[in-house]
C-alpha positions in Angstrom: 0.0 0.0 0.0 1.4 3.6 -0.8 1.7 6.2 1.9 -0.4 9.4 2.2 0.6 12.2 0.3 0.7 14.1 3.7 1.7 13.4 6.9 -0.8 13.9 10.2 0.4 16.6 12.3 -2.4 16.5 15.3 -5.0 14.0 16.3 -8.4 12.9 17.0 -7.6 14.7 20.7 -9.7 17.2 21.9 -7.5 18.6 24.5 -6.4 22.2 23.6 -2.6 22.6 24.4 -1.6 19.2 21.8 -4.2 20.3 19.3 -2.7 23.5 19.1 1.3 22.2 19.8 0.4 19.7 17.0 -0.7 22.7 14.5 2.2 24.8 15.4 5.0 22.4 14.7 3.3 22.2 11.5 2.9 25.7 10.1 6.8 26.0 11.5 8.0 22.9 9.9 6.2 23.4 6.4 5.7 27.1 6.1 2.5 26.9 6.3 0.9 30.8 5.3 -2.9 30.0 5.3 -5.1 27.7 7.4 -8.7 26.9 6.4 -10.9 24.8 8.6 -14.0 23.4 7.0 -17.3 22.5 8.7 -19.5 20.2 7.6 -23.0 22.5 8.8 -22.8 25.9 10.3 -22.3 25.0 14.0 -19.3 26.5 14.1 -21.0 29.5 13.6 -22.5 29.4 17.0 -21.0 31.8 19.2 -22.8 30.1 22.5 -26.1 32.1 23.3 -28.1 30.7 20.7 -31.4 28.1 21.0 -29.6 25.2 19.7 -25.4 25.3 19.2 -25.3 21.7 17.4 -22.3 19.4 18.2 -19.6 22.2 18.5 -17.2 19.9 20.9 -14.3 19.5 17.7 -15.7 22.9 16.0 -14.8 25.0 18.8 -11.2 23.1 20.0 -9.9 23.5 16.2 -10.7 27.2 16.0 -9.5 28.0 19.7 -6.6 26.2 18.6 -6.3 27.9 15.0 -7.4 31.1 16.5 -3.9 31.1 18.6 -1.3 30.5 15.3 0.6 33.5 13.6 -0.5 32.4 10.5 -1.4 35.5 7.8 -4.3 33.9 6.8 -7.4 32.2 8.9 -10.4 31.3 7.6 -13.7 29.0 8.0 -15.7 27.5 5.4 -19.2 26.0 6.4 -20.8 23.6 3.7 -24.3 22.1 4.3 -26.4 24.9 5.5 -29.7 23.2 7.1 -27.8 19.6 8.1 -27.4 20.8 11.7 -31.3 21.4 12.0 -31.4 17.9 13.5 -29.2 18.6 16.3 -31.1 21.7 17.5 -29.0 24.7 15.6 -31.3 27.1 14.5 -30.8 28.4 11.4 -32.1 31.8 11.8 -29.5 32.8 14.2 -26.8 31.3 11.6 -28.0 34.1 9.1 -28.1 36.2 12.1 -24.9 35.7 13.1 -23.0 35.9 9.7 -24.7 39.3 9.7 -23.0 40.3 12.7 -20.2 39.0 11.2 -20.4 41.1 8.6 -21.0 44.5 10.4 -17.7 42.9 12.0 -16.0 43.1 8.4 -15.2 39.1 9.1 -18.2 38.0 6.9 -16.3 37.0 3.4 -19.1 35.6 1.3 -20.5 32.5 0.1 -20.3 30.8 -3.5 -21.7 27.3 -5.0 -19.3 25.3 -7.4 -21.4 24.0 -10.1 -22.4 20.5 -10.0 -21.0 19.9 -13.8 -17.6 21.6 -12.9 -14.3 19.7 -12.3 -14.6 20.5 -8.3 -17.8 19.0 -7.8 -17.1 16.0 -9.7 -14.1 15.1 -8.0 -15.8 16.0 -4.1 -18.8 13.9 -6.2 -16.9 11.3 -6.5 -14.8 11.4 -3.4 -18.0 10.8 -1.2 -19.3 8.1 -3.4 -16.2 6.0 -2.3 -16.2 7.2 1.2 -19.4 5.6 0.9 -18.5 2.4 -0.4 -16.2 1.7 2.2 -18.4 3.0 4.8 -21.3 0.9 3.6 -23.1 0.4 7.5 -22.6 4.3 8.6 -21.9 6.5 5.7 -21.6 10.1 6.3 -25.0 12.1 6.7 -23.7 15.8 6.2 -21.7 14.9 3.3 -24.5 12.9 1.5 -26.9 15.6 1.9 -24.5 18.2 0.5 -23.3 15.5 -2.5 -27.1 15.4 -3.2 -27.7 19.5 -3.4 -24.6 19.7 -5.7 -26.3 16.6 -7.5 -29.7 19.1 -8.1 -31.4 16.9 -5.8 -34.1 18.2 -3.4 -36.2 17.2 -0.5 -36.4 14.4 1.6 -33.2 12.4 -0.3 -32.5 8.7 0.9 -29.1 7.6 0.6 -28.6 5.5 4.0 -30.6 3.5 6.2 -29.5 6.3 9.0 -32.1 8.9 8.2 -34.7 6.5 8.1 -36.4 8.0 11.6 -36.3 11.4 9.9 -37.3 13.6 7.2 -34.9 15.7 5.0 -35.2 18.5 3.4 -31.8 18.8 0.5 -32.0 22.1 -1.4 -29.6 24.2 -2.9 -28.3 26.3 0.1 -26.8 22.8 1.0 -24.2 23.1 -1.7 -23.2 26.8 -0.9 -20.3 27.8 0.7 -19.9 30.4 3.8 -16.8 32.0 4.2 -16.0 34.1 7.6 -12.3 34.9 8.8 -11.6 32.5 11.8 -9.8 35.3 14.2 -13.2 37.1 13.9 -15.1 33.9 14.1 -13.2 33.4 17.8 -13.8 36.7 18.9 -17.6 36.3 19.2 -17.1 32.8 20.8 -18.4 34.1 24.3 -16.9 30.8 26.0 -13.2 30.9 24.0 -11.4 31.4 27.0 -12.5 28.5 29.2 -11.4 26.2 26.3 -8.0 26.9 27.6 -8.2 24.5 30.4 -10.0 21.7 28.5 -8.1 18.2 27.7 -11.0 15.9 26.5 -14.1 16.0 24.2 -16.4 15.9 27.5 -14.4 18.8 29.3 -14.9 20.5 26.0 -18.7 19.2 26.3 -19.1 20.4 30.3 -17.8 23.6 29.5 -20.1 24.4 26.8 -23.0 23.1 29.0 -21.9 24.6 32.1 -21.9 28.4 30.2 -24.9 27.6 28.3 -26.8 27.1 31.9 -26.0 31.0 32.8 -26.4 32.6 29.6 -29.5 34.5 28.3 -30.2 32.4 25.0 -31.7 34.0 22.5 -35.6 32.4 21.5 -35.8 30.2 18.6 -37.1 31.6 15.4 -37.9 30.1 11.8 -37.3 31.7 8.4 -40.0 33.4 7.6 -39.8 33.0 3.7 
């Protein structure tokens, strides 16, 4: 078997100080002069005082972590806007929040690749053999969003895992939000007491623990 093209510089750890070690021996070692993290949804997005914040636990360790590099550039990309409806995010405080974002002047914009051009075809076809060798738990988020770029729409069935549920693909799915990440962690009200974190359920307590205190803001829908 051949070897990655690329080595792994951190790991599935949660804790803060060795994601963030890991990252920095990288961008030292390699020259590294731009870092873009990529969310699958728009969780990320959450700065903590929303109705529903997802499953931030890895979101929010990466960009504390990211958000402490002296790299020139930092940004975050969500795909899937709408996946993270079934783990409570509301999405009207995700448009809420990029605008904020943008009166920040850390709001970049959002673009859709076309599903006939080379970029889509290749991510096309790279989740079509993710899938074949995850045939017993293949990868929701990335199944819807395959399906928007596909011009798909509605309740899609690819896997045996939404079965419970109802979906709803459209075209947002396959867009593409860009914010700049130091921003991003500025309006995380809870960065700080990342600091201290060294596993996904410190990360989780945390986020609990702050979400217990805070004034959340009341769920809303879309109205159009």
């Amino acid at each position: 078997m051949g070897q990655p093209p690329y080595p792994g510089w951190t790991s599935d750890s949660t804790r803060h100080e060795w994601r963030a070690e890991c990252l920095s021996r990288a961008v030292t070692r390699l020259g590294i002069d731009a870092i873009v993290l990529v969310d699958g949804g728009t969780d990320i997005l959450m700065r903590g005082d929303e109705a529903g914040v997802g499953t931030p636990e890895e979101d929010m360790t990466s960009l504390a972590a990211v958000a402490g590099l002296e790299v020139p550039v930092r940004l975050v990309v969500c795909a899937g806007f709408g996946v993270d409806a079934y783990h409570g995010v509301c999405h009207a405080h995700v448009l809420e929040n990029l605008a904020a974002l943008d009166r920040d002047g850390a709001y970049l914009g959002a673009l859709t690749i076309p599903g006939a051009g080379q970029e889509a075809l290749l991510y096309l076809d790279a989740v079509a053999d993710a899938q074949r060798h995850t045939p017993m738990r293949p990868s929701i988020v990335n199944g819807q969003i395959a399906a928007a770029i596909r011009g798909e729409f509605g309740d899609v069935r690819f896997t045996d895992r939404t079965r419970d549920g109802e979906l709803f693909v459209n075209p947002l799915m396959a867009m593409y939000f860009t914010v700049d990440l130091p921003g991003l962690a500025r309006r995380l009200l809870y960065l700080d007491r990342l600091a201290d974190t060294d596993t996904q359920y410190e990360v989780r307590a945390v986020i609990e623990w702050f979400r217990r205190d805070v004034q959340r803001r009341a769920r809303r829908s879309i109205p159009h």
